[in-house]
C-alpha positions in Angstrom: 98.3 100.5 88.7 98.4 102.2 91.9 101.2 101.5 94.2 101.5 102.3 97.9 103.7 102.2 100.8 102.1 100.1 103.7 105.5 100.2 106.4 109.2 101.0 105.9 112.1 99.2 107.4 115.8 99.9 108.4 116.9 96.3 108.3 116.5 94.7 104.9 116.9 91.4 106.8 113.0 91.6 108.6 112.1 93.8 105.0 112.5 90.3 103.1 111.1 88.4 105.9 107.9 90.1 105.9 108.3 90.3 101.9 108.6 86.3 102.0 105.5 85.6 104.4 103.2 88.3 102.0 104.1 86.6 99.3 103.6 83.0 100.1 100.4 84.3 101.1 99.4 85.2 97.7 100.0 89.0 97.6 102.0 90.9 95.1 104.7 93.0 96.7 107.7 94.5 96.5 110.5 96.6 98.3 111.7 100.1 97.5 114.7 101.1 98.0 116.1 98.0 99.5 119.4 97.9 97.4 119.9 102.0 98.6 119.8 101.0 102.0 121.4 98.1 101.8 124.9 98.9 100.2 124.7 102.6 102.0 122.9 102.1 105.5 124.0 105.6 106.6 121.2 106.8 103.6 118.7 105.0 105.6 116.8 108.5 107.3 117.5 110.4 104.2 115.5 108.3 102.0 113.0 106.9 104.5 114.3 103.8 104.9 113.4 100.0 102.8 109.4 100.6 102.1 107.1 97.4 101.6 105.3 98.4 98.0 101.9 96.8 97.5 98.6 98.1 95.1 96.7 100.4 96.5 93.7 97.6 96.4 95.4 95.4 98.6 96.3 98.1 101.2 93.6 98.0 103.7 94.5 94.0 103.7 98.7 93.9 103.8 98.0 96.1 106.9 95.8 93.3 109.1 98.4 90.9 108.0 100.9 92.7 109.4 99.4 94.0 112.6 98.2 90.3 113.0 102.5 89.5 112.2 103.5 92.2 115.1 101.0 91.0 117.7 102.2 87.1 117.1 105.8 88.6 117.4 105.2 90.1 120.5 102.7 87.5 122.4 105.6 85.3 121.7 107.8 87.1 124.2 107.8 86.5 128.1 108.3 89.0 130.6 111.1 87.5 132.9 110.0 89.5 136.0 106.1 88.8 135.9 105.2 86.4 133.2 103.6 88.2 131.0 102.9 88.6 127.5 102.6 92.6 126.7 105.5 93.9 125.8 105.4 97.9 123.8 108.7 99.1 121.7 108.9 102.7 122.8 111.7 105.5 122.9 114.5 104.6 125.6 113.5 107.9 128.2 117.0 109.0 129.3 119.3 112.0 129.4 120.5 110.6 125.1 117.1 110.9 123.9 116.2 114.4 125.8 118.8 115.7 123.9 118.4 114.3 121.1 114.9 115.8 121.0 116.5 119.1 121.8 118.8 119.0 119.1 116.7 118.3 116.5 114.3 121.0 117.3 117.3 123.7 117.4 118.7 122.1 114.3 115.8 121.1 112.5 117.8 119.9 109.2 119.5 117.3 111.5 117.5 114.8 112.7 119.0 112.1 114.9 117.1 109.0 116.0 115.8 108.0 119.5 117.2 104.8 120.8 114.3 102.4 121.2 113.3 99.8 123.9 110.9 96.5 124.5 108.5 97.6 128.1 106.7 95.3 129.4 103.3 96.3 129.7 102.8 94.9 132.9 105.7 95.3 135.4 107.6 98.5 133.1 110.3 95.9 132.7 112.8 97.3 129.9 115.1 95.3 127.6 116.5 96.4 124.0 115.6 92.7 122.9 112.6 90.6 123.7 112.9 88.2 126.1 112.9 84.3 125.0 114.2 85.2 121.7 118.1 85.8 123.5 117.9 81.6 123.7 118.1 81.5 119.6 121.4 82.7 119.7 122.8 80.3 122.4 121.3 77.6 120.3 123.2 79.0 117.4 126.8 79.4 119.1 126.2 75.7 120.4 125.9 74.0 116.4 
C-alpha cells in the first residue's frame, strides 16, 4: 500500500479538523507526525510540520476535497471595506519579512518563516484573521 502526503499543517487543531471531515466522508486517512508537533511545536519546520497521510489512489481526490474545503473557508469571509468575498493568504510585505528573506539566503541552514496575512482581492484590504469569523469569539466570551 502506497501512502502519500496530500498537505501539511502547523496547527494540529485544523490537522484533525480536516482529518474528521475526510473521514466522515468515507476516506481513509491519517496524520504523520501529529504527536511530534504537538508536544514539541518548536520541531514543527524541522520535520515539515503535521502531514495529512492518504493512499496514493485516493490522492488526485483528497486534493478536490480540500481545495473545494479552502474555497468554502474563504467565500465565507466578508471584506469589511468593499463587500467582497476574495480574500488571498499571502506573505505580510514589510521591513520583518525582507529580512527574513535576507537572512535565510546568507544563512541557508536557518530558515525563519514569513509572517502571513488574509488580502482582500478586491480593495488590498489586509487583516491577519478573516473578517466575520472575529464575531465567533465574542459569542464565545459572552456564554
Amino acid at each position: 500500500m502506497d501512502l502519500v502526503t496530500v498537505k501539511t499543517f502547523d496547527s494540529y487543531f485544523v490537522a484533525h479538523i480536516i482529518l474528521g471531515r475526510l473521514q466522515s466522508e468515507g476516506i481513509e486517512c491519517y496524520l504523520k507526525d501529529e504527536a511530534t508537533v504537538t508536544i514539541d511545536p518548536i520541531l514543527t519546520n524541522a520535520i515539515g510540520g503535521i502531514k495529512l497521510v492518504v493512499k496514493k489512489e485516493n490522492a488526485a481526490t483528497v486534493k478536490e476535497i480540500l481545495k473545494k474545503y479552502d474555497e468554502e473557508y474563504l467565500n465565507a469571509a466578508t471584506c469589511p471595506q468593499c463587500g467582497a468575498h476574495e480574500f488571498n493568504y499571502i506573505a505580510k510585505p514589510g521591513v520583518t519579512n525582507f529580512f527574513t528573506a535576507i537572512f535565510t539566503t546568507l544563512f541557508g541552514s536557518y530558515a525563519v518563516a514569513p509572517d502571513y496575512v488574509y488580502q482582500c482581492g478586491q480593495c488590498g484590504y489586509e487583516t491577519e484573521r478573516l473578517p466575520g469569523f472575529n464575531n465567533l469569539e465574542k459569542e464565545e466570551e459572552m456564554i
